[in-house]
C-alpha positions, -999 to +999 in steps of 0.1 A: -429-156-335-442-191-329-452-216-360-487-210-357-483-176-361-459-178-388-481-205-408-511-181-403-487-155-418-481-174-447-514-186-455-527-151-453-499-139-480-507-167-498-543-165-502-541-130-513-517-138-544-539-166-551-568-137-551-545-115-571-537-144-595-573-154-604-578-114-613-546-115-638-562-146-653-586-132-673-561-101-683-535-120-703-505-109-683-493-143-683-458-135-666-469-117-635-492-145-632-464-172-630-441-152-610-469-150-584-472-188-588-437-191-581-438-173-550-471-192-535-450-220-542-420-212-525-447-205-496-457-239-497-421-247-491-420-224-463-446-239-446-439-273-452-403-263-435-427-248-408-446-277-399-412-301-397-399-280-371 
């Protein structure tokens, strides 16, 4: 799969836990709501490796 497709990828993923963050917001599950943080992070990584290459 080429970067662009990968980055697309990611950004998809990542804009769905975002959606699915701002939903547990408001329902005080503070946990899941920084393990999904976590992950978007690690995404972030992932594309920043992404773009390098």
């Amino acid at each position: 799969m080429s970067n662009i497709y990968s980055r697309l990828l990611l950004a998809e993923v990542r804009m769905e836990l975002l959606l699915v963050a701002h939903m547990l917001e408001g329902n005080d599950m503070k946990e899941l709501l920084e393990h999904i943080m976590k992950t978007v992070n690690k995404i972030d990584e992932m594309d920043k490796d992404l773009v390098k290459c």
